[in-house]
MMTF fields as JSON, N, C-alpha, C and O atoms, coordinates in Angstrom:
{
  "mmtfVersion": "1.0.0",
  "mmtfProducer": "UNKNOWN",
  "numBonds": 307,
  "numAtoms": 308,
  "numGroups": 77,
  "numChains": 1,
  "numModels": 1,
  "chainsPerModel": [1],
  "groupsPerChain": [77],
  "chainIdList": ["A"],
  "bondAtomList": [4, 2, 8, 6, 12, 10, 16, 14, 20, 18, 24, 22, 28, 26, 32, 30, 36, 34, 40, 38, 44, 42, 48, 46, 52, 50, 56, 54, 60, 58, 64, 62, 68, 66, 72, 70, 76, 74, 80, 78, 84, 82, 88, 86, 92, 90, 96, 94, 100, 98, 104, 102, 108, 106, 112, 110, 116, 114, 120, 118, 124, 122, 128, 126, 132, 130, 136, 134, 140, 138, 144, 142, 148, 146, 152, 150, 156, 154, 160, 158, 164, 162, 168, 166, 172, 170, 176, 174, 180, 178, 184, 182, 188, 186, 192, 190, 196, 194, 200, 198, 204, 202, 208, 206, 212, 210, 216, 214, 220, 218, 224, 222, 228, 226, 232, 230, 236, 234, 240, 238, 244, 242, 248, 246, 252, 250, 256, 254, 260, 258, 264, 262, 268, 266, 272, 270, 276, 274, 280, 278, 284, 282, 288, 286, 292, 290, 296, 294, 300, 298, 304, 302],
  "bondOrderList": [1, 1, 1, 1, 1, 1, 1, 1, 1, 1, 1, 1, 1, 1, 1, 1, 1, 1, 1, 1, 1, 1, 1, 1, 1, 1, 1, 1, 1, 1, 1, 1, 1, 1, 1, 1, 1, 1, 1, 1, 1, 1, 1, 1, 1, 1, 1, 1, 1, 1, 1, 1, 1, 1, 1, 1, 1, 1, 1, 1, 1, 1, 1, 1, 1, 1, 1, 1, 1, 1, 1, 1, 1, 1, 1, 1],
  "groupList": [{"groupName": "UNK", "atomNameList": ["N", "CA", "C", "O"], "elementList": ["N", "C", "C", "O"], "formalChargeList": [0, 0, 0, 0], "bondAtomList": [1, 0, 2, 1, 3, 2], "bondOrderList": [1, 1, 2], "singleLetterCode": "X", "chemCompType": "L-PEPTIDE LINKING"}],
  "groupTypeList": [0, 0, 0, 0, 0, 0, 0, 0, 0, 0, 0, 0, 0, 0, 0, 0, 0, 0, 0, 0, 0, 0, 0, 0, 0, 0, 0, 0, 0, 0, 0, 0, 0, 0, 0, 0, 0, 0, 0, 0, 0, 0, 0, 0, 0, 0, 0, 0, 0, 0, 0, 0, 0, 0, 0, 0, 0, 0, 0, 0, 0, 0, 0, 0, 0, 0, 0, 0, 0, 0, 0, 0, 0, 0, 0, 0, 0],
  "groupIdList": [1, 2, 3, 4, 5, 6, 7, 8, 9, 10, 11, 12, 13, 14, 15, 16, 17, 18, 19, 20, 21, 22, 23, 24, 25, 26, 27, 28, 29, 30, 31, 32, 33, 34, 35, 36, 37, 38, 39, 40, 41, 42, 43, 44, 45, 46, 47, 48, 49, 50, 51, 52, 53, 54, 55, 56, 57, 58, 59, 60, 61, 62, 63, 64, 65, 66, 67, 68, 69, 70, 71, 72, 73, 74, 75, 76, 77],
  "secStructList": [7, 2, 2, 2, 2, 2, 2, 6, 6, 2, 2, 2, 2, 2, 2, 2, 2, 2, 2, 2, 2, 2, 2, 2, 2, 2, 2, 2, 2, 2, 2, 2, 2, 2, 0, 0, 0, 0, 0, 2, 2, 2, 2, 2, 2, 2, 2, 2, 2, 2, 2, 2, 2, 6, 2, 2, 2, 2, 2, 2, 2, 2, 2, 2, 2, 2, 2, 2, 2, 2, 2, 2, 2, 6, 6, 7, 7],
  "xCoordList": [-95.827, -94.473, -93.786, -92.597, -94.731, -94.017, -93.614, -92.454, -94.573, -93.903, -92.6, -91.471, -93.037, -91.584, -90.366, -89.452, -90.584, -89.413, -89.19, -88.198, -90.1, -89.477, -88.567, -87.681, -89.107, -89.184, -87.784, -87.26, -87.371, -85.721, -84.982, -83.922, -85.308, -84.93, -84.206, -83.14, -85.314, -84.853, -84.021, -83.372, -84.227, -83.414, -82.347, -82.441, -81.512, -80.499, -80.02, -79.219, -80.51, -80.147, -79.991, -78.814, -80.527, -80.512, -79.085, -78.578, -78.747, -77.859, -76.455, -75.512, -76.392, -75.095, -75.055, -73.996, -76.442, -76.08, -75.088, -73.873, -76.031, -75.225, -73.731, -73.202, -73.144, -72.178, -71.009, -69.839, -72.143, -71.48, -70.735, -69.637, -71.833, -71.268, -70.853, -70.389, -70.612, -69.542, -68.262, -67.326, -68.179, -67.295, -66.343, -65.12, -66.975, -67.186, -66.884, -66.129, -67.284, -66.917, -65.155, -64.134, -65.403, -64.019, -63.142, -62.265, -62.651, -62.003, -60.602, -59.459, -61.215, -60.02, -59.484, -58.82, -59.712, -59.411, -58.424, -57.592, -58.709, -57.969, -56.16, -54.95, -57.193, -56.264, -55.313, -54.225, -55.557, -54.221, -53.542, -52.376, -54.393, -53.407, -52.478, -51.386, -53.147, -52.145, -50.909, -49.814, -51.055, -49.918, -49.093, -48.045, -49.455, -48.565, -48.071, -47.094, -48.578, -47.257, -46.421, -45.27, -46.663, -45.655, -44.507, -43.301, -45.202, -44.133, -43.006, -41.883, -43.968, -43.221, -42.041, -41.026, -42.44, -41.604, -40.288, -39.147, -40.725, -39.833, -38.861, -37.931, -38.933, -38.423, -37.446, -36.243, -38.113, -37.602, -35.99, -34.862, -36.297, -35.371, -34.417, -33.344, -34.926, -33.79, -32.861, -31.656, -33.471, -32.548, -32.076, -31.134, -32.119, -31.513, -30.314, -29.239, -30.833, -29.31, -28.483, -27.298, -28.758, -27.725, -27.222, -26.029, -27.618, -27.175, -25.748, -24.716, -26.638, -25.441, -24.226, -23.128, -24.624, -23.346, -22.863, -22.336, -22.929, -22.259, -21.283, -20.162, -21.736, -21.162, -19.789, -18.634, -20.133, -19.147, -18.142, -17.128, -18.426, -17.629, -16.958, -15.729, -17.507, -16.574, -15.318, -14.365, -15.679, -15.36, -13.929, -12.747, -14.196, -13.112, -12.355, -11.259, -12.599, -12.126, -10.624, -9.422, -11.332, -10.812, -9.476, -8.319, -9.998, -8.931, -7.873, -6.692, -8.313, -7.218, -6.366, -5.18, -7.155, -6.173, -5.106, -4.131, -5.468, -4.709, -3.615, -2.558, -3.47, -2.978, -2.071, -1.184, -2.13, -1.567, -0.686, 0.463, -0.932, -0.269, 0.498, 1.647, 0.09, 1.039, 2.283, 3.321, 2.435, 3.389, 4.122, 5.274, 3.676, 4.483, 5.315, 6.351, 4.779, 5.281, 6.442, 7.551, 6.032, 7.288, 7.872, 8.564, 7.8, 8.888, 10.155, 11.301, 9.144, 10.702, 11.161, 12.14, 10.366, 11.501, 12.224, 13.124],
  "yCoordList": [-20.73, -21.23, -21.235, -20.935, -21.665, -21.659, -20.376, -20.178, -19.197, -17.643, -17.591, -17.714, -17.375, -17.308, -17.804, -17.135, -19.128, -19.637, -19.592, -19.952, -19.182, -18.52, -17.129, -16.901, -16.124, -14.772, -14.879, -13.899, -15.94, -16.034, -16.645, -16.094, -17.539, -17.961, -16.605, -16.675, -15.45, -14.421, -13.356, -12.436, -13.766, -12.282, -13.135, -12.587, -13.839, -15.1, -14.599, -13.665, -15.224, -15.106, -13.668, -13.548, -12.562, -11.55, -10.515, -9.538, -11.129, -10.744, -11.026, -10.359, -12.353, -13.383, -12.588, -12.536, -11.955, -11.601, -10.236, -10.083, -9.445, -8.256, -8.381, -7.274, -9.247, -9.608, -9.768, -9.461, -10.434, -10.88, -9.69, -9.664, -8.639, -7.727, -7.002, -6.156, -6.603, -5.367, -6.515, -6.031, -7.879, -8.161, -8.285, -8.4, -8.249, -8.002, -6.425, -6.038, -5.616, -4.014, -4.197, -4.06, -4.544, -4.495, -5.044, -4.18, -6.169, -6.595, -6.143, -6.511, -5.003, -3.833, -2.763, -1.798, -2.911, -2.536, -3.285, -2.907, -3.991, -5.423, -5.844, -6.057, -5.722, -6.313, -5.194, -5.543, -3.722, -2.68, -2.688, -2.336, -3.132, -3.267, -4.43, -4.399, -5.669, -6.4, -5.665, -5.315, -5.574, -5.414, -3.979, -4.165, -3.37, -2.615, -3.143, -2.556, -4.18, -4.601, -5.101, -4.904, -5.892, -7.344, -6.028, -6.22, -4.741, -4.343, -3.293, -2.792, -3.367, -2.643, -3.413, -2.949, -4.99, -5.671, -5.969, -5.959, -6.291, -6.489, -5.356, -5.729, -3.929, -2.971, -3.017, -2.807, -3.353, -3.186, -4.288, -3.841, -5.742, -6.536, -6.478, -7.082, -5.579, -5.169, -3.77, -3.68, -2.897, -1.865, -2.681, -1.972, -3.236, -4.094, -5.248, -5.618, -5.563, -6.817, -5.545, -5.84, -4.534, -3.502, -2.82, -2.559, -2.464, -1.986, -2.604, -2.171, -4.068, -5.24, -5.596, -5.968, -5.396, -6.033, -4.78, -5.075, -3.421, -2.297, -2.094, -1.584, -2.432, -2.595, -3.828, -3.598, -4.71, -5.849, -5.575, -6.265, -4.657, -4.579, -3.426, -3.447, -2.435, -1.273, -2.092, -1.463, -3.106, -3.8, -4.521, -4.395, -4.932, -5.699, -4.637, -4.688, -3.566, -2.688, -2.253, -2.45, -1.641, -1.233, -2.43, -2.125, -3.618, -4.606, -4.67, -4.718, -4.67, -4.86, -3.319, -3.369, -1.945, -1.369, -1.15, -0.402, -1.943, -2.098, -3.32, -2.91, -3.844, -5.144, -4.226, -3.664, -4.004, -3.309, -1.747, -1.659, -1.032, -0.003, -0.671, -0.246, -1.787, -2.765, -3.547, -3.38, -4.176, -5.128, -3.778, -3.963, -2.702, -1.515, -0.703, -0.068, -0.83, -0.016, -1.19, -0.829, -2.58, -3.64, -4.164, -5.162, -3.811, -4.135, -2.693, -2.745, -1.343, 0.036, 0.136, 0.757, -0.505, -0.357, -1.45, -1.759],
  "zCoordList": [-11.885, -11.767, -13.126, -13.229, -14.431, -15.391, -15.573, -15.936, -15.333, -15.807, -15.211, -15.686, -14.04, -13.099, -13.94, -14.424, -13.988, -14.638, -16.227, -16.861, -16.574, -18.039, -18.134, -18.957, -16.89, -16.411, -15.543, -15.014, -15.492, -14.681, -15.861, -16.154, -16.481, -17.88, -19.194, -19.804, -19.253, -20.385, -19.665, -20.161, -18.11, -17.351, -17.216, -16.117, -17.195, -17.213, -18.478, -18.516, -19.628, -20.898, -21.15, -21.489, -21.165, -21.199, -20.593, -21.144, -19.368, -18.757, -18.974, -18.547, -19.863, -20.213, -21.832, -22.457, -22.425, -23.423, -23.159, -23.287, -22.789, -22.479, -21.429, -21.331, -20.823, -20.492, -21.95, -22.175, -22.703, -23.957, -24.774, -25.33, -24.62, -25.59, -24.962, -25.726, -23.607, -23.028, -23.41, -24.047, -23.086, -23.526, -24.699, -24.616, -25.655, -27.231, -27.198, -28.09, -26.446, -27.022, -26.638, -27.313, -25.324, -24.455, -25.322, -25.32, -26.31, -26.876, -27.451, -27.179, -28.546, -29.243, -28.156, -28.535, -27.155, -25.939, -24.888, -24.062, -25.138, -23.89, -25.323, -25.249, -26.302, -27.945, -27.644, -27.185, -27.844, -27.988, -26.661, -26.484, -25.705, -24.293, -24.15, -23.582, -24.848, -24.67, -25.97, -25.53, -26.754, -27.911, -26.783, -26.164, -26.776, -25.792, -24.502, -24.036, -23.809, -22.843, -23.39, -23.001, -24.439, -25.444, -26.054, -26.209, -26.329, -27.385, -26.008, -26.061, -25.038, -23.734, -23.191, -22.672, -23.459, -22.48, -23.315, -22.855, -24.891, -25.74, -26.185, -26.901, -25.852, -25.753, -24.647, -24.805, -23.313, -22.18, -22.334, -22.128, -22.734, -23.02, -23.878, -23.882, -24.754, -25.959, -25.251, -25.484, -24.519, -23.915, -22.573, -22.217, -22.072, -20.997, -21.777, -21.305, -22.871, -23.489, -24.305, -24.46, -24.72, -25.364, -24.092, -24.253, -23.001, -22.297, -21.252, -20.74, -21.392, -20.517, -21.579, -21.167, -23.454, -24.131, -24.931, -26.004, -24.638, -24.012, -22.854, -22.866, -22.208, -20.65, -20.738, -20.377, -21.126, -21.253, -22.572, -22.686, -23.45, -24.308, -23.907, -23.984, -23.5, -22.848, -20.984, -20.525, -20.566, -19.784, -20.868, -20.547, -21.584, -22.464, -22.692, -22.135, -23.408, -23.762, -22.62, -22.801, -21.52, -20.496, -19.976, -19.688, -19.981, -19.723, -20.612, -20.268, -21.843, -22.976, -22.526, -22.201, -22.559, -22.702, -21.477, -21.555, -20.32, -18.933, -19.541, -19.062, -19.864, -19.948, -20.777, -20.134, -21.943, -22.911, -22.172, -22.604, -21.554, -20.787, -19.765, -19.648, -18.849, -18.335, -19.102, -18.461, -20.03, -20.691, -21.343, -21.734, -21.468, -22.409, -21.259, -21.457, -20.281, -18.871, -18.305, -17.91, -18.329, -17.906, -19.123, -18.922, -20.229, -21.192, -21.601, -22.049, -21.132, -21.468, -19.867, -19.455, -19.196, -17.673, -17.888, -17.107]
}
């Protein structure tokens, strides 16, 4: 009984080790994947707020120059 249970004891330990180190290889792996979603998402948010305060400034744009072709069209009539 004691073998046994020493013999489930090093295959235990043995198994948590090597768990250990695929986990340990996996690391600089899991590390460049995360830095590439963070720099994906932070990309993604920066072309999504230039794209929306583009949009709103070409939007201003367009109003001013309506407003402006309006008051010039009802001030020479």
């Amino acid at each position: 009984m004691n073998l046994s249970l020493s013999l489930s004891l090093s295959l235990s330990l043995s198994l948590s080790l090597s768990h250990l180190s695929i986990s340990l290889s996996l690391y600089p792996y899991l590390s460049i994947h995360l830095s590439i979603s963070i720099y994906l998402s932070i990309s993604i948010y920066i072309y999504i707020s230039l794209y929306l305060s583009i949009s709103l400034y070409l939007t201003y744009v367009c109003v001013c120059v309506c407003v402006c072709v309006c008051v010039c069209v009802c001030v020479c009539v």
